[in-house]
C-alpha positions in Angstrom: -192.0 -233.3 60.3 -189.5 -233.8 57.5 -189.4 -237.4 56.2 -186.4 -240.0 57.0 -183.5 -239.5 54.6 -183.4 -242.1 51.8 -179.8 -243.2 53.1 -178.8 -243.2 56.6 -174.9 -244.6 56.3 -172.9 -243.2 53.4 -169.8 -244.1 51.9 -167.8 -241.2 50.5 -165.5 -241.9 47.7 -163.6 -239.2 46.8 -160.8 -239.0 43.8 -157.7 -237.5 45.0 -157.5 -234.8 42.0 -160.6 -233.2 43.7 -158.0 -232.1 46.8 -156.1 -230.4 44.2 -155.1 -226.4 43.2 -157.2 -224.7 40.7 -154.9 -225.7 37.3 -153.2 -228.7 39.1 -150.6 -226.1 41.0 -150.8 -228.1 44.3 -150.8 -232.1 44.7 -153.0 -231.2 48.3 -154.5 -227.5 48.4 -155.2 -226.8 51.9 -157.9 -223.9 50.2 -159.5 -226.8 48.1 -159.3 -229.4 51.0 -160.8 -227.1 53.9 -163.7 -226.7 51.3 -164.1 -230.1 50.8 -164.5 -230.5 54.3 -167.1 -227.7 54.8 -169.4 -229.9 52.4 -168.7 -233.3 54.3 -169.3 -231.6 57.7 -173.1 -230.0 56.2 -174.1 -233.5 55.4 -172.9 -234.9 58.7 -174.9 -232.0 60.5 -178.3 -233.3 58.8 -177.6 -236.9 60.7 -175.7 -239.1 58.1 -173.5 -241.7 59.5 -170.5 -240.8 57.0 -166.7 -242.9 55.9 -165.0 -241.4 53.6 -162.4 -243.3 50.7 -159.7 -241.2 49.2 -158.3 -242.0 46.1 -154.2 -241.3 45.7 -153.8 -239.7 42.0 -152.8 -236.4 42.2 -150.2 -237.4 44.3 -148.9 -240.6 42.6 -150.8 -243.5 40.5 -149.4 -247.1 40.7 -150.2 -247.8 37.6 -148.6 -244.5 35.6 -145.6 -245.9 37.5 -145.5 -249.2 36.1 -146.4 -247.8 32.8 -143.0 -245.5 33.0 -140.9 -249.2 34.0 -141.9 -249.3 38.0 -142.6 -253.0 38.9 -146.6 -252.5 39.5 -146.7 -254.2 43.2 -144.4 -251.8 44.2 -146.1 -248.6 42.5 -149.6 -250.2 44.2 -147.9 -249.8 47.6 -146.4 -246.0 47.1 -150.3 -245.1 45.6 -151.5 -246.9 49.1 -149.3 -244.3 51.1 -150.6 -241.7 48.7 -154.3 -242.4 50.2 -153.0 -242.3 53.4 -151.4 -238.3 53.2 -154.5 -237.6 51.6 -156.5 -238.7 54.3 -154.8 -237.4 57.0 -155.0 -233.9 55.6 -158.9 -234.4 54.9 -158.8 -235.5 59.2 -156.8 -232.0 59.2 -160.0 -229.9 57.9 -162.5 -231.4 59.2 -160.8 -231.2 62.9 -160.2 -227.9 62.1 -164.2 -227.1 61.9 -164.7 -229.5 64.8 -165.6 -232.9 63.0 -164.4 -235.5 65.2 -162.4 -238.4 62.8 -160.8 -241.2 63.0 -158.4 -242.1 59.9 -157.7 -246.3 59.8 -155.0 -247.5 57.3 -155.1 -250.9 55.4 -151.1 -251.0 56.1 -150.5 -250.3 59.7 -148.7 -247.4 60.3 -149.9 -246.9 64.3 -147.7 -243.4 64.3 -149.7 -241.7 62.2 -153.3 -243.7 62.3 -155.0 -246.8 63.6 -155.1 -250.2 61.6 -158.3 -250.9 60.0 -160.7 -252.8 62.8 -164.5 -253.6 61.5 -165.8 -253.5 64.8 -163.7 -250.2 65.9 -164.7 -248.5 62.9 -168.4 -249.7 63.0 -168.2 -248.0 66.7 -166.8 -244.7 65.6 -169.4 -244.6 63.4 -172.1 -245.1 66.1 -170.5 -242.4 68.2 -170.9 -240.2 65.7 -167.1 -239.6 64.0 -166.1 -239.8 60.3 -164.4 -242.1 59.1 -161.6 -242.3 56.7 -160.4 -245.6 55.2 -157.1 -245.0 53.8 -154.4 -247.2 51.7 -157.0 -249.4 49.7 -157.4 -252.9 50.6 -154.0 -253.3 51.5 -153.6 -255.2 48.5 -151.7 -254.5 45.0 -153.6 -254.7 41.6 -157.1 -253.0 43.3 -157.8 -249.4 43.1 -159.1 -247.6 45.6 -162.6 -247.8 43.9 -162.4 -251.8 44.7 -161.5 -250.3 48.1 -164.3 -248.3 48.5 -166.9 -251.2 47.4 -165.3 -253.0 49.8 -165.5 -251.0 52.9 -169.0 -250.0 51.6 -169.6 -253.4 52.4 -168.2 -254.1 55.1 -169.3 -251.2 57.1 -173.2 -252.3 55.7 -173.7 -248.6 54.1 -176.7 -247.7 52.5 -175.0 -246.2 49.3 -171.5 -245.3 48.0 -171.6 -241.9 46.7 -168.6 -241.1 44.3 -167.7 -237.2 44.6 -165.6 -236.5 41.2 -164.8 -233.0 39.1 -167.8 -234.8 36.2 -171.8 -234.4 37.3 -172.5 -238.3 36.4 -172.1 -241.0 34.3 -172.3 -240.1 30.3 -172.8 -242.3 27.4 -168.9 -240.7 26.1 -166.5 -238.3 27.9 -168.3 -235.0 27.6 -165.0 -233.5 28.2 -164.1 -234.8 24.4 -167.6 -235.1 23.0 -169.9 -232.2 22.7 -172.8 -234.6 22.2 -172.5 -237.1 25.4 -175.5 -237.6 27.6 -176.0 -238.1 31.0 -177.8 -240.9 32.7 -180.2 -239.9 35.4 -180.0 -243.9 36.3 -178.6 -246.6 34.9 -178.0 -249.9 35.7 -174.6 -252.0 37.1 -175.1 -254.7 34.2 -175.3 -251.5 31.8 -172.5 -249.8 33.0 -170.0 -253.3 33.0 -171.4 -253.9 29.3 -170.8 -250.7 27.6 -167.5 -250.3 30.2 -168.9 -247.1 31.5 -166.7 -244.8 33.2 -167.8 -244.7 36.5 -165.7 -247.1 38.2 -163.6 -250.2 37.8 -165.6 -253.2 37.1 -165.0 -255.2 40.3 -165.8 -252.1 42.3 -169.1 -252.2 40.1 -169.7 -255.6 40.9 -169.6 -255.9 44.3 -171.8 -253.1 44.8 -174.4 -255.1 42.5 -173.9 -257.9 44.4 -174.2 -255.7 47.6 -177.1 -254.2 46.4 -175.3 -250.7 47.3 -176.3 -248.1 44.9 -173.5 -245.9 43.3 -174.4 -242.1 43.4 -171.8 -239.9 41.1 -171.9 -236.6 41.7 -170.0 -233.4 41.2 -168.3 -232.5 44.7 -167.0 -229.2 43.2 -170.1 -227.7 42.9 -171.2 -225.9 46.1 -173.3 -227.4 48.1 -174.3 -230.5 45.6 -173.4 -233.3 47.8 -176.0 -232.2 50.6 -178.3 -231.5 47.2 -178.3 -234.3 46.2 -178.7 -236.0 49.4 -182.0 -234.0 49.5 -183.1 -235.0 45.8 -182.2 -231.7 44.4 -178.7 -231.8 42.9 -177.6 -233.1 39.3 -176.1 -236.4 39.7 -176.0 -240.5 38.4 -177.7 -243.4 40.4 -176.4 -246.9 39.3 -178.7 -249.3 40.7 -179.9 -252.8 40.1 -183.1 -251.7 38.1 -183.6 -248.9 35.9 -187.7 -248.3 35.1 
């Protein structure tokens, strides 16, 4: 008999760069997405209770827009509706492999999705659907990190595992530094004093003060979220204690 999974409720933040073409030709690759969706649907099968959070940037960034003049409220808000085409075209693949979700939007937009409900989405969750929080907190000035914490939360997960294009959190961006290492653990009060990039600091903090350890892993990699799930993939833990 194979022994109960570490985790049983999992929040899955994704960035939205990961839903994009090989080279950046597509904002929303339907190739890249449907792939995505192949490695959310394997976990699901083992008996995860899965949400999912998507981030908005490769289709618009509210705060690239204020850097370029755009009042910032107003850039937050188009990123929010950003999340929200993002999510409804990772409802699109999974549906398409016969996931059953459920996207709910912090801004209601009852055309396209339902408004986000605690208790409704707490009782997709027990019936076995994905869910996909879309549009943040509703709010300007948070990102969809803070977002992520925050439904993480709310919907009393177990972790929040961050699928991203990097295999962890480094000491420097290995991207620009040859010589960066990778922590196998670290701790929240680390990663807020050296300003580690994993993600923003109230995000960080809210899952220390949750108790809800932050996983970052490499979703790219084939078949490394259900990997790591099983103890075997390359990944990051940010916990409260580090031994």
């Amino acid at each position: 008999m194979s022994p109960a999974p570490r985790y049983k409720r999992i929040l899955l933040k994704l960035s939205g760069e990961v839903l994009m073409g090989e080279g950046g030709g597509l904002s929303i690759d339907p190739t890249v997405t449907a792939r995505v969706a192949e490695e959310i649907a394997d976990v699901k099968a083992q008996g995860y209770e899965l949400c999912i959070v998507v981030g908005g940037g490769n289709i618009f960034r509210g705060i690239s827009g204020a850097a370029r003049g755009m009042e910032r409220a107003t850039g937050d808000y188009m990123g929010m509706l950003a999340t929200v085409m993002n999510a409804l075209a990772v409802q699109n693949a999974l549906e398409q492999i016969g996931v059953e979700t459920r996207v709910q939007s912090a801004i209601p937009m009852s055309s396209v999705c339902e408004p986000f409900i605690r208790r409704r989405a707490m009782r997709h969750l027990e019936k076995g659907r994905i869910v996909i929080f879309a549009a943040g907190v509703g709010s300007p000035f948070f990102t969809t990190d803070s977002g992520a914490a925050l439904r993480a939360a709310e919907m009393n997960c177990d972790a929040l595992f961050k699928g991203t294009s990097v295999d962890g959190v480094y000491n420097a961006d290995p991207k620009q530094d040859a010589s960066a290492k990778r922590f196998e653990a670290v701790s929240y009060d680390t990663v807020l004093a050296q300003n580690l990039k994993v993600m923003d600091a109230s995000a960080v903090a809210l899952c220390r003060d949750s108790n809800i350890p932050i996983v970052v892993f490499n979703i790219r990699e084939h078949g490394n979220f259900a990997a790591v799930l099983r103890g075997e993939g390359v990944s990051t833990v940010v916990q409260k204690e580090v031994e």
